[in-house]
DSSP file (Angstrom, degrees, kcal/mol; ACC not computed):
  #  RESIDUE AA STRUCTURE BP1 BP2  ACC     N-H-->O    O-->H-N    N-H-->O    O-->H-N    TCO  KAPPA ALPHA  PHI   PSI    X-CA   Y-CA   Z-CA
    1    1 A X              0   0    0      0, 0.0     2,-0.8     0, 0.0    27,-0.0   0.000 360.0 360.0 360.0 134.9    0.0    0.0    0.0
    2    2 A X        -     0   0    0     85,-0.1    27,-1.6    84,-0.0    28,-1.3  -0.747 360.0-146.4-120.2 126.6    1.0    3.2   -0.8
    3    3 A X  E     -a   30   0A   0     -2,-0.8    84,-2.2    82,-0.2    85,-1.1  -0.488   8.8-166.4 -91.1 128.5    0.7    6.1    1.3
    4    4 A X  E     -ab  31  88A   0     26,-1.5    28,-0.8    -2,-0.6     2,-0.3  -0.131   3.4-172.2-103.3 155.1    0.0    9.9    0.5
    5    5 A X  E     +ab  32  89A   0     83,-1.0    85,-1.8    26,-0.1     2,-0.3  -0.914  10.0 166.1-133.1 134.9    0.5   13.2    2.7
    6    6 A X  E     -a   33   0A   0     26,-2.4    28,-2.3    -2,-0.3     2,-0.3  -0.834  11.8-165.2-113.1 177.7   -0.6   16.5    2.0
    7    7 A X  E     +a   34   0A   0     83,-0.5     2,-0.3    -2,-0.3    28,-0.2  -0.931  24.2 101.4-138.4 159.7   -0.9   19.3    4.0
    8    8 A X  E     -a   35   0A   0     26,-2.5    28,-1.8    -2,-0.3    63,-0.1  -0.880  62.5 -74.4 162.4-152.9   -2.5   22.9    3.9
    9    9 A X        -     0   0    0     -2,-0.3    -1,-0.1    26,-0.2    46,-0.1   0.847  35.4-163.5 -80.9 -61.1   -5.3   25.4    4.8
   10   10 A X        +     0   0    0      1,-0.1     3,-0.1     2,-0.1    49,-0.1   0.733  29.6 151.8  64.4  17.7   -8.2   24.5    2.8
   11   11 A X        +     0   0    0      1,-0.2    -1,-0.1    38,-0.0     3,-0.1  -0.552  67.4  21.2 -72.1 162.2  -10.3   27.8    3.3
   12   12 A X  S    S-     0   0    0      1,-0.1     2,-0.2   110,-0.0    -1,-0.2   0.948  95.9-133.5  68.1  61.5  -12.7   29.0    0.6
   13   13 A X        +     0   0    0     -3,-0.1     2,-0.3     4,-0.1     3,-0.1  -0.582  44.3 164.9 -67.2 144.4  -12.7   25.1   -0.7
   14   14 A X    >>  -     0   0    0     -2,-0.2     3,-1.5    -3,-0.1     4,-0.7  -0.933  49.5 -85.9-165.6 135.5  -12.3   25.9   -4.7
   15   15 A X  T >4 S+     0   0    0     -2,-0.3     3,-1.3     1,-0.3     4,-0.4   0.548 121.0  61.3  30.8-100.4  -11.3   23.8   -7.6
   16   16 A X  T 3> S+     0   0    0      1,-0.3     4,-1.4     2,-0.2    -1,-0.3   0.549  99.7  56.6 -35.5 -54.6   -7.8   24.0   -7.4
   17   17 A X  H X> S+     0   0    0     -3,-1.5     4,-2.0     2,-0.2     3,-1.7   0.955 111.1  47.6 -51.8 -62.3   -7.9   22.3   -3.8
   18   18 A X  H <X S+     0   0    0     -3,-1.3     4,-2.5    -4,-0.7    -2,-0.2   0.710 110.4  49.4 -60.9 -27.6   -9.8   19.2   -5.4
   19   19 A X  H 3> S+     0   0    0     -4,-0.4     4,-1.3     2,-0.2    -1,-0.3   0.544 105.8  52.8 -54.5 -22.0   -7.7   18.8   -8.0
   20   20 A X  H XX S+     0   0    0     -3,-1.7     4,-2.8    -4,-1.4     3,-0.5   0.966 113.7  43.6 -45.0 -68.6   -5.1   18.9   -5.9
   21   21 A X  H 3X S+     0   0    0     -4,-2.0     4,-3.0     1,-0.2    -2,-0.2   0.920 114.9  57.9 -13.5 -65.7   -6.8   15.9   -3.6
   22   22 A X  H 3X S+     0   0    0     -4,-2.5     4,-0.7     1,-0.2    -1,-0.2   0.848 108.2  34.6 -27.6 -74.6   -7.5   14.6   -6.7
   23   23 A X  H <X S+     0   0    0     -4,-1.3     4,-0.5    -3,-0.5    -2,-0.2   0.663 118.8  56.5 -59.7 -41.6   -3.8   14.4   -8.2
   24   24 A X  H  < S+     0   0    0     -4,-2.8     3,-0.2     2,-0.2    -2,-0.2   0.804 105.8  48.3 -63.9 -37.1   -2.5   13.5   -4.6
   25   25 A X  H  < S+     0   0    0     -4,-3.0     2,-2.7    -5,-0.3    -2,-0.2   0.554 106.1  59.8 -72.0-116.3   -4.9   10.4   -4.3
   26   26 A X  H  < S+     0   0    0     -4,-0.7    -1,-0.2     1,-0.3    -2,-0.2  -0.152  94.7  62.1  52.8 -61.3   -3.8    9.3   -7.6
   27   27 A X  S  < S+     0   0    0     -2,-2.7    -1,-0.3    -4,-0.5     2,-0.2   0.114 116.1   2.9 -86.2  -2.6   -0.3    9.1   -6.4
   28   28 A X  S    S-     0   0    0    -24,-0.0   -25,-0.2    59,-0.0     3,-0.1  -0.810  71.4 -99.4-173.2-178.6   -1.2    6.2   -3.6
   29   29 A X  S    S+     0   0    0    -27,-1.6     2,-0.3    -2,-0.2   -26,-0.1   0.469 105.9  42.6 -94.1 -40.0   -3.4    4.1   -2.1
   30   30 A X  E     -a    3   0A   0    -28,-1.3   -26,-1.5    -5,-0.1     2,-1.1  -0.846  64.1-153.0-132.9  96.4   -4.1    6.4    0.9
   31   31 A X  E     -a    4   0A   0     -2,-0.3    35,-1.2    33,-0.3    36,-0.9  -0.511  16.2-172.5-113.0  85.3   -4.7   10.4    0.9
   32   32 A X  E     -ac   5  67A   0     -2,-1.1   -26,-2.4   -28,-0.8     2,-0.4  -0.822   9.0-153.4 -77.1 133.1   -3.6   11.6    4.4
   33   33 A X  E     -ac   6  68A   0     34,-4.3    36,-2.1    -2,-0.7     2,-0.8  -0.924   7.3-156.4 -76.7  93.4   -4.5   15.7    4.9
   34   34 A X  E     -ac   7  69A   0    -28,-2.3   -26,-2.5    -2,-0.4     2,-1.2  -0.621  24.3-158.9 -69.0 102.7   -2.4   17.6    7.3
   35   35 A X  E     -ac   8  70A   0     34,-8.7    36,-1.4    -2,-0.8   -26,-0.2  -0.676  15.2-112.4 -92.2 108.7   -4.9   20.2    8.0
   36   36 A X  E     - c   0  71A   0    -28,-1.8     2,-0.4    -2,-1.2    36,-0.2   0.173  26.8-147.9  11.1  92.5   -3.9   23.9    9.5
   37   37 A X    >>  -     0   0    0     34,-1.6     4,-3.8     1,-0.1     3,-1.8  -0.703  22.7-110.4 -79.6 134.7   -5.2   24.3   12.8
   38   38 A X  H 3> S+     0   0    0     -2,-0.4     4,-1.4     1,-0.2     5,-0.2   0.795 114.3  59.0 -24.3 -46.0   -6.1   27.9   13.7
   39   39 A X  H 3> S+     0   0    0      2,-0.2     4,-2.4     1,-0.2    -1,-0.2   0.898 103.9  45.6 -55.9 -40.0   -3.6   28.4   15.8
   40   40 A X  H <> S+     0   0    0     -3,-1.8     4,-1.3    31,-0.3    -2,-0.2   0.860 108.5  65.7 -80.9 -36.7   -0.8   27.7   13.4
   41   41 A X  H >X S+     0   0    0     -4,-3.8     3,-1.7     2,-0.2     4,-0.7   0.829 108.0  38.0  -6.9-109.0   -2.9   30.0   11.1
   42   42 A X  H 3< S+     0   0    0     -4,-1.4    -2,-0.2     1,-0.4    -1,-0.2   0.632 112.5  53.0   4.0 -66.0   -2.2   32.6   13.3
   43   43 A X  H 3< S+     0   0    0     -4,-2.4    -1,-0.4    -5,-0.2    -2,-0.2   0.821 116.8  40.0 -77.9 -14.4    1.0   31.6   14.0
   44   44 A X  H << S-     0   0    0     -3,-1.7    -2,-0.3    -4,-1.3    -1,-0.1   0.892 119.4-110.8 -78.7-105.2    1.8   31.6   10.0
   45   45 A X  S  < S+     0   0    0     -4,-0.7     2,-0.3    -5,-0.1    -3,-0.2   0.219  77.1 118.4 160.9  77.5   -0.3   34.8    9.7
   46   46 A X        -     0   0    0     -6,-0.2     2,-0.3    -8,-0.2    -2,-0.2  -0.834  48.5-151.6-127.4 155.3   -3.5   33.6    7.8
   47   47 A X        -     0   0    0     -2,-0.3     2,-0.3    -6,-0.2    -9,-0.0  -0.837  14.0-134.2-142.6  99.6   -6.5   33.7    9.2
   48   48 A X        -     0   0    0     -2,-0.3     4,-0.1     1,-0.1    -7,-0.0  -0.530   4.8-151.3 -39.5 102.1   -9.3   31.0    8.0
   49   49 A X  S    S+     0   0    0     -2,-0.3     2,-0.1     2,-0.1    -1,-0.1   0.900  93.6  42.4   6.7 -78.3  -12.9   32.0    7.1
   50   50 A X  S    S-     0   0    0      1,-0.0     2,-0.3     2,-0.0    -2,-0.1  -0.514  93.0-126.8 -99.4 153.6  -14.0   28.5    8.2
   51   51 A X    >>  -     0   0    0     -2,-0.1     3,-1.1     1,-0.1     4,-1.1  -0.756  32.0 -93.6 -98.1 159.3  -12.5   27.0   11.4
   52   52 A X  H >> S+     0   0    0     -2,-0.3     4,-2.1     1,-0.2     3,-1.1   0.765 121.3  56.6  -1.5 -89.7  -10.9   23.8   11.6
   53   53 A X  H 3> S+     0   0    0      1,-0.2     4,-3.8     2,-0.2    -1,-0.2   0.853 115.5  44.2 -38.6 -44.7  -13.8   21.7   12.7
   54   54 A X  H <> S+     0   0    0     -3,-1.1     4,-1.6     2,-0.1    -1,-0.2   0.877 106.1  50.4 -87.8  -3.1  -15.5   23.0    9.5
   55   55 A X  H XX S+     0   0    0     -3,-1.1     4,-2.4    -4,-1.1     3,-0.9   0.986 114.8  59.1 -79.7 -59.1  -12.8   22.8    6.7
   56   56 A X  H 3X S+     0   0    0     -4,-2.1     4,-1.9     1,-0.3     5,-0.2   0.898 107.8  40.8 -37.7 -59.5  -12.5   18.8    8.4
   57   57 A X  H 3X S+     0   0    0     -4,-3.8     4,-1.2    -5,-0.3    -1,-0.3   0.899 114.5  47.6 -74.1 -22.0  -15.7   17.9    7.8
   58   58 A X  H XX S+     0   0    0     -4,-1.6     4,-1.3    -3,-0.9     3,-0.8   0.981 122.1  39.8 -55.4 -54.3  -15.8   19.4    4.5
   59   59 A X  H >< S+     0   0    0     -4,-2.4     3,-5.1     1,-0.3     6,-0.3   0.909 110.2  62.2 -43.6 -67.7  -12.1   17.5    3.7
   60   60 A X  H 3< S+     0   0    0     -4,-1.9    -1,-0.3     1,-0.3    -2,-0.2   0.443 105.7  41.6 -37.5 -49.5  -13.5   14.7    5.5
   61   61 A X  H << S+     0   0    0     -4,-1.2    -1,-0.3    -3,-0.8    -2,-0.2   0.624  85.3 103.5 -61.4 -22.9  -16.6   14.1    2.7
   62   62 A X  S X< S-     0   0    0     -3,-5.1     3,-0.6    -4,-1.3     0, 0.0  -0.587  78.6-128.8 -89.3 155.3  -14.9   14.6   -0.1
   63   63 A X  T 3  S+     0   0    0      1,-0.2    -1,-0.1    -2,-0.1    -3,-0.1   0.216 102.4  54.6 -79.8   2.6  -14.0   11.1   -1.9
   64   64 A X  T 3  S+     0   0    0     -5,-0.2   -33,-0.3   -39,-0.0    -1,-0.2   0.666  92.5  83.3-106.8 -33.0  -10.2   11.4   -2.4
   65   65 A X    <   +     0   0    0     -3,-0.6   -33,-0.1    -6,-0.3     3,-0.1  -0.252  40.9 165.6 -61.9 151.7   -9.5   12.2    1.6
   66   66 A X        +     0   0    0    -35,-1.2     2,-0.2   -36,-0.1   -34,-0.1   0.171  69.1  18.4-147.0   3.3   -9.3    9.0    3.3
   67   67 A X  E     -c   32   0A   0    -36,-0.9   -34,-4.3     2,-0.0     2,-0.6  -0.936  61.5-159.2-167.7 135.4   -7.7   10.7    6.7
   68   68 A X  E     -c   33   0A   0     -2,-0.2     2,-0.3   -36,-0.2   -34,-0.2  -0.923  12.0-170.0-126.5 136.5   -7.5   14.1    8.0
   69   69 A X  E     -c   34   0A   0    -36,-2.1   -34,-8.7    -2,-0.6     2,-0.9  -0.730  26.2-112.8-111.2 162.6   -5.0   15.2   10.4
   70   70 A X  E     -c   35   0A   0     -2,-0.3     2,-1.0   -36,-0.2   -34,-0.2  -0.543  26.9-160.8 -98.5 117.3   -4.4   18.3   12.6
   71   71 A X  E     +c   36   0A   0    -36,-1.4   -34,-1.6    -2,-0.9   -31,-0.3  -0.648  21.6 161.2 -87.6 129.7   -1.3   20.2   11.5
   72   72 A X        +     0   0    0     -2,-1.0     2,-0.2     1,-0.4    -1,-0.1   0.557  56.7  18.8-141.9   8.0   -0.2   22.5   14.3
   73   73 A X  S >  S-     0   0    0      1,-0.1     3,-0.6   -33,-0.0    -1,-0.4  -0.930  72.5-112.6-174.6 163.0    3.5   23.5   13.7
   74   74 A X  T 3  S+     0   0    0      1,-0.3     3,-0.4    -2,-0.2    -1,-0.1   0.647 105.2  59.4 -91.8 -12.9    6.0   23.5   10.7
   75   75 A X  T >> S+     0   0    0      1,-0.2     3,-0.7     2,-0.1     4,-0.7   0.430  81.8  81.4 -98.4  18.1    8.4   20.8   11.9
   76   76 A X  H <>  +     0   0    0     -3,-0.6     4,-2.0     1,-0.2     5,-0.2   0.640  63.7  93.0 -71.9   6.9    6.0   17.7   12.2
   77   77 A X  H 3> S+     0   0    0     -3,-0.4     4,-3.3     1,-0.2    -1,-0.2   0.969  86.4  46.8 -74.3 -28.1    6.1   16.9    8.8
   78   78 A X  H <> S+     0   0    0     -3,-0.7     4,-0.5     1,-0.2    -1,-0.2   0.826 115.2  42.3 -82.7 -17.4    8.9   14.6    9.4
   79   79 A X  H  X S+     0   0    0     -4,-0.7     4,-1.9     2,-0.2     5,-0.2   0.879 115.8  58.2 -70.8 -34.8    7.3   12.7   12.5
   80   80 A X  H  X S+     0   0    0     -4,-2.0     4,-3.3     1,-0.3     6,-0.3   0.857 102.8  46.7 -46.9 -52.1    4.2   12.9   10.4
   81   81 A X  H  < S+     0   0    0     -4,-3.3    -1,-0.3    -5,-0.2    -2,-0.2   0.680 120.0  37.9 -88.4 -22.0    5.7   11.1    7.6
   82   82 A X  H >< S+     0   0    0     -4,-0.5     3,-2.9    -3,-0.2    -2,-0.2   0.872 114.1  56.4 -77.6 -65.9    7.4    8.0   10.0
   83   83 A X  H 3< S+     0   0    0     -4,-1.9    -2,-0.2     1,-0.3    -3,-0.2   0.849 117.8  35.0 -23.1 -73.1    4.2    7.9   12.4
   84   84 A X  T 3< S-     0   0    0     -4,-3.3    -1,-0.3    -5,-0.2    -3,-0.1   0.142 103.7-120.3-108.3  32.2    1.8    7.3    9.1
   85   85 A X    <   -     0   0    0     -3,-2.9   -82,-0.2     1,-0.2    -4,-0.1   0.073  45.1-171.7  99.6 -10.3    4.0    5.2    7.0
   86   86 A X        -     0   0    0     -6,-0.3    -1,-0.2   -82,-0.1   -82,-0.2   0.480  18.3-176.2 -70.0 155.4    3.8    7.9    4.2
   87   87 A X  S    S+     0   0    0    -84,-2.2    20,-1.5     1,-0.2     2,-0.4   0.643  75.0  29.7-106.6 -44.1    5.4    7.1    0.5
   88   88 A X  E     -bd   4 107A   0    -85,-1.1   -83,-1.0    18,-0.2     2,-0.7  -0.738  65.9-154.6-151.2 125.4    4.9   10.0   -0.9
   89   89 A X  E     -bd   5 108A   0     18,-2.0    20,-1.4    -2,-0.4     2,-0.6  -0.472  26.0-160.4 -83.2  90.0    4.7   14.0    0.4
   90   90 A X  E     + d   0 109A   0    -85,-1.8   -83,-0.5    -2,-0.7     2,-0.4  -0.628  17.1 169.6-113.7 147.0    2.9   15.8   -1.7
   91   91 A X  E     - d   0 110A   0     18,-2.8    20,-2.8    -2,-0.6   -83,-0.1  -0.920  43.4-102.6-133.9 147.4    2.6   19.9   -2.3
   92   92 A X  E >   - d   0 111A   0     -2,-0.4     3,-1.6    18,-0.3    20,-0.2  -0.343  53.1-108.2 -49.2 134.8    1.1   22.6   -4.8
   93   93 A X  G >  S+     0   0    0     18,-1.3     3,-2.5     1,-0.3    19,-0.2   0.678 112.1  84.0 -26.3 -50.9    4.4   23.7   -7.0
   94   94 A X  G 3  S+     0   0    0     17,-0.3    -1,-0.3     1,-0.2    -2,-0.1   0.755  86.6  51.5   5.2 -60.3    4.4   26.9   -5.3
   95   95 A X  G X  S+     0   0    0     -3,-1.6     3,-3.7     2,-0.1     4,-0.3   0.183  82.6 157.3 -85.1   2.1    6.3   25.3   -2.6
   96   96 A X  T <  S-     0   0    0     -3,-2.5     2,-1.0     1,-0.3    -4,-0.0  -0.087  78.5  -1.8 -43.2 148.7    9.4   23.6   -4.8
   97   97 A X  T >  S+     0   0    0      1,-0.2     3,-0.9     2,-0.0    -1,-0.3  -0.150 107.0  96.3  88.0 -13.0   12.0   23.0   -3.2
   98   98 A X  T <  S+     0   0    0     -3,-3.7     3,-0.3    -2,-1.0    -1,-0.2   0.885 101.7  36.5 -67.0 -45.7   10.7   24.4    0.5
   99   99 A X  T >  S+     0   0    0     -4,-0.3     3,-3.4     1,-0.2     4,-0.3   0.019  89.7 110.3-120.5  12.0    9.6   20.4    1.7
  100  100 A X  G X  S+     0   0    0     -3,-0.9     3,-2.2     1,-0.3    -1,-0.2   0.966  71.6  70.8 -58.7 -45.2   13.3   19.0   -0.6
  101  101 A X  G 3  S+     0   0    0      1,-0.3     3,-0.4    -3,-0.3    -1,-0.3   0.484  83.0  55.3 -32.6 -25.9   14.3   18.3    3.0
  102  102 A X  G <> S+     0   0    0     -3,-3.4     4,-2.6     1,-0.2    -1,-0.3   0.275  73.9 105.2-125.0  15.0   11.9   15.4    3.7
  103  103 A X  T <4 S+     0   0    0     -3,-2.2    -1,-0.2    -4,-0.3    -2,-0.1   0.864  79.2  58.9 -48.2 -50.5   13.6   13.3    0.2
  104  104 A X  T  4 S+     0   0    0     -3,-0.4    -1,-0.2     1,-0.2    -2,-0.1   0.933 115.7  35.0 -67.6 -22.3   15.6   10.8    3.3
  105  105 A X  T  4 S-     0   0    0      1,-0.3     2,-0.3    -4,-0.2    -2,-0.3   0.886 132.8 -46.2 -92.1 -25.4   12.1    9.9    4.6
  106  106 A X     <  -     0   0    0     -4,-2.6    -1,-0.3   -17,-0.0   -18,-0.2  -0.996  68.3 -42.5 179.4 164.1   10.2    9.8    1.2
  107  107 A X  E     -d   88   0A   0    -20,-1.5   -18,-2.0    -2,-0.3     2,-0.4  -0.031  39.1-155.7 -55.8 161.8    9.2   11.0   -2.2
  108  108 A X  E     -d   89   0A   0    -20,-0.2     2,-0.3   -18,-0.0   -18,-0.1  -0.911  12.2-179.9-161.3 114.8    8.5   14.2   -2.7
  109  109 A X  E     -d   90   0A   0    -20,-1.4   -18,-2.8    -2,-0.4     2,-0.9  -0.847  12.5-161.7-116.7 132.9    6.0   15.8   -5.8
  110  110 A X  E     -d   91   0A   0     -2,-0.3     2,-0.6   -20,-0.2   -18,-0.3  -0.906  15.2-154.4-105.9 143.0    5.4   19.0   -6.2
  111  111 A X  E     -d   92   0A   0    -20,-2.8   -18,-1.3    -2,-0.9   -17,-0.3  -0.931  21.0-111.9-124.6 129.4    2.1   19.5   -8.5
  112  112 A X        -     0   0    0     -2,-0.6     2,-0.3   -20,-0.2    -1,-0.0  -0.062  38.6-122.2 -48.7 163.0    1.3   22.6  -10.8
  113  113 A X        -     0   0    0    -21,-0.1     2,-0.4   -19,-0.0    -1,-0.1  -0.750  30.6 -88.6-109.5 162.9   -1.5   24.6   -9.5
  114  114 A X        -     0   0    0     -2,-0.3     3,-0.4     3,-0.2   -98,-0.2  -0.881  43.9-110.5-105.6 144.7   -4.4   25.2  -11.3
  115  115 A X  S    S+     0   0    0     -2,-0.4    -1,-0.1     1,-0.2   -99,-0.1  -0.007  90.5   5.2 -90.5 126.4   -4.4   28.2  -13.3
  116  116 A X  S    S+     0   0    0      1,-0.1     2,-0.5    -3,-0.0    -1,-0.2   0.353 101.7  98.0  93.8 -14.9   -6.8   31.1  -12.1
  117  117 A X        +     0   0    0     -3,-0.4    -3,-0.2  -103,-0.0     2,-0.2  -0.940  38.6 143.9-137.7  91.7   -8.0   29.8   -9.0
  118  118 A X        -     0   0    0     -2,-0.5     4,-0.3    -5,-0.1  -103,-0.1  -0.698  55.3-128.0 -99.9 176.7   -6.5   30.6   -5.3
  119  119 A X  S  > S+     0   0    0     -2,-0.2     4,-2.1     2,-0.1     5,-0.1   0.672 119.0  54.7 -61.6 -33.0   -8.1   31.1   -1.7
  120  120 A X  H  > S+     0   0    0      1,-0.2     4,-3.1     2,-0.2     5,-0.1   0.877 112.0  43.6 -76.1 -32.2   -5.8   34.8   -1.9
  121  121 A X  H  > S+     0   0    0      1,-0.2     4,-2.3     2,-0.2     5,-0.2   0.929 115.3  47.8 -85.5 -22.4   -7.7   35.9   -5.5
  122  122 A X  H  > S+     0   0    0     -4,-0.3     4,-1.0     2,-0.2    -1,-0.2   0.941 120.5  36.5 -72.8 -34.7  -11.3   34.7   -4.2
  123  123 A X  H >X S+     0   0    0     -4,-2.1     3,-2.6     2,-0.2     4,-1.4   0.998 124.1  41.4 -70.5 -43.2  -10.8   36.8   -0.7
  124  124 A X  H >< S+     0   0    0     -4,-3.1     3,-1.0     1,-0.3    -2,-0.2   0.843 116.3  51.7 -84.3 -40.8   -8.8   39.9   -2.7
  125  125 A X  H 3< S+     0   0    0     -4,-2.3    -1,-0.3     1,-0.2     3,-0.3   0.625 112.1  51.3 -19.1 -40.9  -12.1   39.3   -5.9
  126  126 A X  H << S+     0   0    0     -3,-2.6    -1,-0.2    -4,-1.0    -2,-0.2   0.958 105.5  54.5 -69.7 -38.5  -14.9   39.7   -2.4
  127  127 A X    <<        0   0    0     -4,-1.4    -1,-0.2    -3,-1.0    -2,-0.2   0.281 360.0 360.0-100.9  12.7  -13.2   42.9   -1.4
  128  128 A X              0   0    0     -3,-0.3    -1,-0.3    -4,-0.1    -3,-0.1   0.166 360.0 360.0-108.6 360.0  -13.6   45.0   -5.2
């Protein structure tokens, strides 16, 4: 079996996010989500629309998730990735080369985003 990790935010659920899911399931057997917790928002300095509990149960329905986990600081990735067996770490192309680090525990894909579509253009697209 092979197993997937992603991580991120999820606010403002959009395309781009499921197609990510999408392309990440793909990649495996098993779609873990490392979700943002508010606090690490914060500590990041984003601030979610939806809280936690609801961006989970939204992840949580959709057919590509098969596990969501609570992200709450920037160096778990790598307990993350022994702890749930993971095969392969994947992140939006945005992020090249930031996660290159986690190559001694496991693969590591970066995936294009899709074109037109963030969480940043939908909030800065409400405020006009």
């Amino acid at each position: 079996m092979t197993n997937v990790i992603t991580y991120g935010t999820f606010d403002l659920l959009h395309k781009g996010h499921v197609r990510l899911l999408q392309r990440a399931a793909a990649l495996g057997d098993h779609l873990t989500v490392g979700l943002s917790s508010d606090e690490f928002n914060a500590i990041k300095g984003k601030k979610a629309y939806t809280s936690f509990e609801d961006r989970k149960y939204i992840l949580e329905a959709i057919k590509y998730v098969d596990e969501v986990i609570p992200e709450t600081n920037w160096d778990q990735k790598i307990k993350d990735v022994q702890k749930y067996n993971i095969d392969v770490f994947v992140m939006g192309d945005d992020w090249k080369g930031k996660f290159d680090f986690l190559k001694d525990y496991c693969q590591v894909v970066y995936l294009p985003r899709t074109t037109g579509v963030s969480t940043t253009k939908i909030k800065s697209d409400l405020h006009e």
